[in-house]
Each structure stands twice: as structure tokens, then as C-alpha cells.
C-alpha positions in Angstrom: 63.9 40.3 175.1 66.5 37.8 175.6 68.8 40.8 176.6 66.8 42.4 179.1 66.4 38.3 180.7 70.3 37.7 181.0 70.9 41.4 182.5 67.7 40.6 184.7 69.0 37.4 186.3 72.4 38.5 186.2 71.5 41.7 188.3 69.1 39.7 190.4 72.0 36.9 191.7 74.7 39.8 191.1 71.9 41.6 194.4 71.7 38.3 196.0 75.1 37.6 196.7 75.9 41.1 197.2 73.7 41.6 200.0 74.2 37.7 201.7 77.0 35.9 200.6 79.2 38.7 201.1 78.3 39.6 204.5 78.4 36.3 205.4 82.1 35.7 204.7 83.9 35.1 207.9 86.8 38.4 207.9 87.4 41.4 210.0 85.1 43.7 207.5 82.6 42.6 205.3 84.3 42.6 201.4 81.2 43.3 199.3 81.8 43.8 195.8 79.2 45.8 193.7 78.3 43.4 190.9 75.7 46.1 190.3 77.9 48.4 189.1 79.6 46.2 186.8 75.8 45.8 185.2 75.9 49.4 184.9 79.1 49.4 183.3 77.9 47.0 180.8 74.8 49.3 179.7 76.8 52.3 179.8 79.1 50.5 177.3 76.6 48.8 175.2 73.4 50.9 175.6 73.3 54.2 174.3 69.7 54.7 175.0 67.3 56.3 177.3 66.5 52.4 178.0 70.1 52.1 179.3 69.7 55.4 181.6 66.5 54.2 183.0 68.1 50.4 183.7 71.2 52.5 185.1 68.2 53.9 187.9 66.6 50.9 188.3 69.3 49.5 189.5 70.4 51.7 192.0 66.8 51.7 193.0 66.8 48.0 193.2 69.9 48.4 195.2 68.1 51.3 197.7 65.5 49.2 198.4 67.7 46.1 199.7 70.4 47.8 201.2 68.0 50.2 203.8 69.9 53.8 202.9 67.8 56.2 202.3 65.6 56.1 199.1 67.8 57.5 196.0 71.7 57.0 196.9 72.4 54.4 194.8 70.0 55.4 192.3 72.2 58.3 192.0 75.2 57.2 192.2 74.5 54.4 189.8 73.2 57.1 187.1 75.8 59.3 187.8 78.6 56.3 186.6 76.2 55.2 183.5 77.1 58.9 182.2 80.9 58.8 182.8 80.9 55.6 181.2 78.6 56.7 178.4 80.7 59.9 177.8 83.9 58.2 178.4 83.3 55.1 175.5 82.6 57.8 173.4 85.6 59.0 173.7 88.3 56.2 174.6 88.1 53.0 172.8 86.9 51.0 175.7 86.8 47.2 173.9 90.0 45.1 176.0 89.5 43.2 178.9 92.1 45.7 180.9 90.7 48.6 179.6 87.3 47.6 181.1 88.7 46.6 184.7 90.1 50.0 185.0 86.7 51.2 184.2 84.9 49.0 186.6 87.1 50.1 189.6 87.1 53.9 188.5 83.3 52.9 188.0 82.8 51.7 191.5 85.3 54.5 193.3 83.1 57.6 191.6 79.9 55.7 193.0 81.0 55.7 196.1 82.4 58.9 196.2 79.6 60.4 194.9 77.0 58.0 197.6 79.5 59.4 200.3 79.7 62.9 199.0 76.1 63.3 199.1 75.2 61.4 202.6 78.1 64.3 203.6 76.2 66.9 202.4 72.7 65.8 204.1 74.5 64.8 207.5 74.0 60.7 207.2 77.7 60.3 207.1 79.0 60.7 210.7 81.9 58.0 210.0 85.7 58.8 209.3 86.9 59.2 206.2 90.4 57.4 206.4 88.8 53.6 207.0 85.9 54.5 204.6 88.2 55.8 202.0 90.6 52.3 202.6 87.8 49.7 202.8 86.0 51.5 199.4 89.2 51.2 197.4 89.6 47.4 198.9 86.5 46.6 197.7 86.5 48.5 193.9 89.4 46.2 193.6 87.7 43.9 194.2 84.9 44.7 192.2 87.1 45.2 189.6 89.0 41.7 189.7 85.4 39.9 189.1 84.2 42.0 186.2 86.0 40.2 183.1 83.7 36.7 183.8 80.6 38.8 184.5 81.3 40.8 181.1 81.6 37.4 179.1 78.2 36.4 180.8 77.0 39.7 180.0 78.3 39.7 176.2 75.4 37.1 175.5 73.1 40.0 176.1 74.4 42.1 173.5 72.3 42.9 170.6 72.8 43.2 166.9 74.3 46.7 166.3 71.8 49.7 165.9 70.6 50.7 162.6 70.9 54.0 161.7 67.7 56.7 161.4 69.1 58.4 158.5 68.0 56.4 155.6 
């Protein structure tokens, strides 16, 4: 329970400032970090369950319904990085603080890729590519350089590790 509060709130002010602060900030473009992502991150990492998958979705839903794209972008794009980061911890020891930056900027560069690849393929992306590509990397950085403190709030959510079903 206490888990599900910290990733709650954390998500909930992480969607707050994403969608105000940010925009607010006085520069030439709009610097908007996805703090959302980094929450998906975190359950990709530490939950291995269909609970994490399904708070993976609600996120990006969450996200959908703030943002005004159409209905099921981020949703996707947000499941589609749980599974990389599912399939890649199962893989790669992911447990250093560097190792999990990379993750959150390769994290935040296949969302977006995979938000733009789609909005391609349905015609809702009429922009060009060269700004888009410059101003996604800018802000995975970005994203990327404000995961470590967001992972040590996050690490107060983690649980005791799960027991095994084969008794």
C-alpha cells in the first residue's frame, strides 16, 4: 500500500509540473522533461508483474488525458518502454546510478520514437523531423539528468523481495 502511495504522489506532482511548470519556463521552446517515464522506468525495474504493466498503461493514459493527443499514444509508448526495461534488467545488471541514467534517456528517446512513429503512420504528425528529432534528444537529456533524485524518492517504494511459488 505504502508503495502504490509514494509512486501515486510521485507521478501525480511528476504530471503536475510536467504539464505547468515546464511550459511556463521563460525559453525559446518549452524543455519538458517526462518524469513519467522515469516512473515507468522504476516499475519496469522493480515490478515484474502484471501490476507493473497495467501501472506502466495507466500512466500513459494518465498522461493522454492531460496532454490532449489523441487517446492511447502515451499509453503506448509508455508500455512499450516498461517491456524494454523489463527485458533489458533481465538481462543487464541495471543497479548503478549511471547505468540507470542511460536507461532513462534510452527510455525516454524509444517513447518518443515510438509516439512519433505511430502519429506518422496515422497522419497526425505533419511537423519536420530535424527540430523534432533535436528538441526530443534535448529534452531525454534532460529527463535523464533528473532521474537519480527521483529514483532515491522512488526507492522508498520498494518492497521486500518476492517470495518464491515453488515451495
Amino acid at each position: 500500500m505504502r508503495a502504490m502511495a509514494v509512486i501515486g504522489v510521485v507521478a501525480g506532482l511528476g504530471l503536475l509540473l510536467q504539464t505547468t511548470l515546464f511550459h511556463a519556463l521563460p525559453f525559446g521552446f518549452h524543455p519538458s522533461p517526462d518524469v513519467l517515464v522515469i516512473v515507468c522506468v522504476f516499475l519496469g525495474l522493480h515490478r515484474h508483474t502484471v501490476g507493473g504493466a497495467l501501472g506502466a498503461f495507466a500512466l500513459g493514459y494518465l498522461q493522454d488525458a492531460v496532454s490532449g493527443n489523441a487517446a492511447g499514444l502515451n499509453a503506448f509508448g509508455m508500455v512499450v518502454v516498461y517491456v524494454l526495461v523489463y527485458l533489458t534488467c533481465r538481462r543487464l545488471w541495471v543497479d548503478n546510478v549511471v547505468s540507470k541514467v542511460v536507461l532513462v534517456f534510452l527510455a525516454s528517446c524509444v517513447k518518443a520514437f515510438a509516439v512519433l512513429a505511430v502519429s506518422a503512420v496515422f497522419g497526425a504528425f505533419d511537423g519536420e523531423w530535424g527540430p523534432t528529432v533535436s528538441s526530443l534528444l534535448l529534452n531525454a537529456a534532460i529527463t535523464a539528468l533528473i532521474a537519480p533524485p527521483l529514483f532515491a524518492l522512488l526507492a522508498g517504494a520498494r518492497l521486500t523481495p518476492q517470495r518464491d511459488a515453488y515451495y
